[in-house]
matplotlib code that plots the C-alpha trace (Angstrom):
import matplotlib.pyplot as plt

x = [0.6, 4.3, 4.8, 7.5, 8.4, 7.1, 8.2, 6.9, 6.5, 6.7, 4.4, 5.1, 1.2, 2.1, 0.1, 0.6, 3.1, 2.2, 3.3, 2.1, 2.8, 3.0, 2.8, 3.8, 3.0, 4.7, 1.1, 0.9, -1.6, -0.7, -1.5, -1.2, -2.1, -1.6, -0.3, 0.3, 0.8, 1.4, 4.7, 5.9, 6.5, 10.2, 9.1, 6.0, 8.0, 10.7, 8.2, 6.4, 10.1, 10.8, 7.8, 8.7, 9.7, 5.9, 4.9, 3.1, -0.5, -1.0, -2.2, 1.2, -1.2, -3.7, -2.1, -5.1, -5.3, -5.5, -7.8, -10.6, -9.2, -12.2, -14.4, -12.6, -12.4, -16.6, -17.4, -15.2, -16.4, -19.8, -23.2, -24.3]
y = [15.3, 13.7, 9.5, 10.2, 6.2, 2.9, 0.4, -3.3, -6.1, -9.9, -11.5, -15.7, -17.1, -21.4, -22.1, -18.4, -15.9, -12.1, -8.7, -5.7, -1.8, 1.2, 4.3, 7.6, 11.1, 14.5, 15.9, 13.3, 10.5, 7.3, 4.3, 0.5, -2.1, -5.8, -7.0, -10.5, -12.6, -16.2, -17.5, -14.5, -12.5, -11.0, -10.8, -8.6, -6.5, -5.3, -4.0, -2.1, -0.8, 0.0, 1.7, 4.5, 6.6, 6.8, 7.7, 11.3, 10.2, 10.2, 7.4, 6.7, 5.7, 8.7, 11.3, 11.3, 11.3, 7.8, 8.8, 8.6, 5.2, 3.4, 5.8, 4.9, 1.1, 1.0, 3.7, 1.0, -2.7, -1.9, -1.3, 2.3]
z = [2.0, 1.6, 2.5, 4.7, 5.7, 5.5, 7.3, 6.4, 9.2, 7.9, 10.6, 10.5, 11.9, 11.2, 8.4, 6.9, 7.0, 6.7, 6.0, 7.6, 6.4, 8.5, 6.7, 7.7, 6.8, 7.0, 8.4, 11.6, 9.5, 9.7, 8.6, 8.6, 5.8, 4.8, 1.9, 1.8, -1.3, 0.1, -0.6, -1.5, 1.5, 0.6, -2.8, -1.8, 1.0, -1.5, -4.1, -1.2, -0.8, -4.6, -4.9, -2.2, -4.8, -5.7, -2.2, -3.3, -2.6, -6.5, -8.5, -10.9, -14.3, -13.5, -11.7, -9.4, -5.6, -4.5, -2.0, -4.9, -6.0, -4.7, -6.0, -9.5, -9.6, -8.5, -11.5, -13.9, -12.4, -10.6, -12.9, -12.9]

ax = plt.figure().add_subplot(projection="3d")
ax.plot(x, y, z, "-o")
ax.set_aspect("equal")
plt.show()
């Protein structure tokens, strides 16, 4: 499975400003996810847009699937 686009939505709420990701495969998944980092909105949105290049479903310092990412960061910060 290829990342094919993401597009990033910078959502102004007042008190907060967002940003929003849609992700898009070339098998039909999608996906969307937030990434906010107050303060720092255009700051956050171009390294989601750097970082296309990456867009392989593999975890850059592993070369695992990300999928198993979670499964990952419990076995490292959560007692056995």
């Amino acid at each position: 499975m290829k990342i094919t686009e993401i597009e990033t939505f910078a959502v102004g709420a007042g008190w907060k400003n967002w940003l929003f990701a849609r992700v898009h495969t070339d098998k039909g998944v999608h996906g969307i996810g937030e990434g906010t980092l107050n303060g720092f909105i255009k700051t956050t949105e171009a390294g989601v847009h750097e970082l296309k290049h990456h867009s392989d479903w593999r975890d850059v310092r592993h070369g695992r699937p990300v999928l198993r990412a979670g499964r990952r960061w419990r076995s490292q910060h959560l007692p056995a």
